[in-house]
C-alpha positions in Angstrom: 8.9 -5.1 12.5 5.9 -6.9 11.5 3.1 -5.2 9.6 -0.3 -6.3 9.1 -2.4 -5.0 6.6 -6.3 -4.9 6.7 -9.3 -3.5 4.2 -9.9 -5.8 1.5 -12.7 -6.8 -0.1 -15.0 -7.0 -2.6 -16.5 -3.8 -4.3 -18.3 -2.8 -7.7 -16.2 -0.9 -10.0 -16.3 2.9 -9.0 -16.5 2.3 -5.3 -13.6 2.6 -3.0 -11.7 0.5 -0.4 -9.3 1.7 2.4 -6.6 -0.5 3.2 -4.6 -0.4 6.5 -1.4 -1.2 7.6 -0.4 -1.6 11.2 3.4 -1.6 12.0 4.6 -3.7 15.4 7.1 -1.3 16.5 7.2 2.5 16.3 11.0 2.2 14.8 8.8 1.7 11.6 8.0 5.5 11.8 11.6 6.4 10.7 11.4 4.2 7.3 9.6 5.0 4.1 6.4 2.5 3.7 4.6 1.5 0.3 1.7 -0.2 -0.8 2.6 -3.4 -3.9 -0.3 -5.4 -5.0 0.3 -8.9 -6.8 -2.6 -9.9 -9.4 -3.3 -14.0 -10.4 -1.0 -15.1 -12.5 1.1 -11.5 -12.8 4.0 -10.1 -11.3 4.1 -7.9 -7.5 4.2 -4.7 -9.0 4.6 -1.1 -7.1 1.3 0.4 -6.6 2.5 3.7 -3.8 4.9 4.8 -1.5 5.1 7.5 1.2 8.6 9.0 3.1 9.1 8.2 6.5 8.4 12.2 7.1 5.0 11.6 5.0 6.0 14.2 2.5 6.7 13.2 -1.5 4.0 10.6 -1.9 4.8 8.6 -4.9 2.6 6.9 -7.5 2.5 4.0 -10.1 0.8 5.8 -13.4 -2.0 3.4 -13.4 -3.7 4.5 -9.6 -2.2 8.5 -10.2 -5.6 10.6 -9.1 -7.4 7.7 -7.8 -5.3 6.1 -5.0 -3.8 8.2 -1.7 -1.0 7.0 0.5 -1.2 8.5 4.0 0.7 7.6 7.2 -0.1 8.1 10.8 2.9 8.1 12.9 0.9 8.1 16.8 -0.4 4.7 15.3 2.1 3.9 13.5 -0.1 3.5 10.6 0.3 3.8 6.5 -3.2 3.9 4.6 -4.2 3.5 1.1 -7.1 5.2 -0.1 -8.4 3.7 -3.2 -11.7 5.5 -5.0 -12.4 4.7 -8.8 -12.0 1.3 -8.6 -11.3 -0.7 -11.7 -11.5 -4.6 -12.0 -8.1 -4.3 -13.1 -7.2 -3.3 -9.3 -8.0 -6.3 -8.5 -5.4 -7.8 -6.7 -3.8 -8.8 -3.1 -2.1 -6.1 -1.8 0.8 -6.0 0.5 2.5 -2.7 2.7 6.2 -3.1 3.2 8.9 -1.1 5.2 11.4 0.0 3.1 15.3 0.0 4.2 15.2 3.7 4.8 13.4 6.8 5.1 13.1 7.2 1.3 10.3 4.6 -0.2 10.8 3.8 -3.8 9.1 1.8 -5.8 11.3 -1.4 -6.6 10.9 -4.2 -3.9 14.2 -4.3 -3.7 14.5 -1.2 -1.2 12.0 -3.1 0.9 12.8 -5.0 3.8 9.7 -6.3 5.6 6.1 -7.3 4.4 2.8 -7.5 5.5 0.7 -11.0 4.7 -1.0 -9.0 2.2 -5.1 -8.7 2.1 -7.4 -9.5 -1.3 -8.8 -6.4 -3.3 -11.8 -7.5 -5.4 -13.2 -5.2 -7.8 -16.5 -6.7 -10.1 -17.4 -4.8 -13.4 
């Protein structure tokens, strides 16, 4: 499976972004998908994540209200929808295919990656 993810960019705090990931092969459709981000100088952290059936959406505390996870299975597709934007969202951000149909948020349960795409958020 190979996922490439799409959207980034620069925005002004309060403005929103939607990022896109593209799966290679529809078998992606039977494996939970999530959304990490990685900020300069800090650690990948777990940012969403979405069931392979789409149902049970789950949320780091700090994007909770602000950020949706959606998937669309005739494009084998996973979106993030990110309004509110902070600068402290600023960060590249990566999808990945998790090893089964549950997505969780340690990167652990992750198998593959997208090349991840830059979020740029200015105050």
């Amino acid at each position: 499976v190979q996922l490439q993810a799409s959207g980034g960019g620069l925005v002004q705090a309060g403005g929103s972004l939607r990022l896109s990931c593209a799966a290679s092969r529809r078998t992606s459709s039977n494996n939970g998908m999530g959304w990490f981000r990685q900020a300069p100088g800090k650690e990948r952290e777990f940012v969403a994540g979405i069931s392979w059936k789409g149902g049970n959406p789950i949320y780091t505390d700090s994007v909770k209200g602000r950020f949706t996870i959606s998937r669309d299975y005739g494009q084998s597709t996973v979106y993030l929808q990110m309004d509110s934007l902070k600068p402290e969202d600023t960060a590249v951000y990566y999808c990945a295919s998790s090893r089964g149909p549950i997505a969780g948020s340690s990167s652990r349960s992750y198998q593959y990656w997208g090349q991840g795409t830059l979020v740029t958020v200015s105050s």
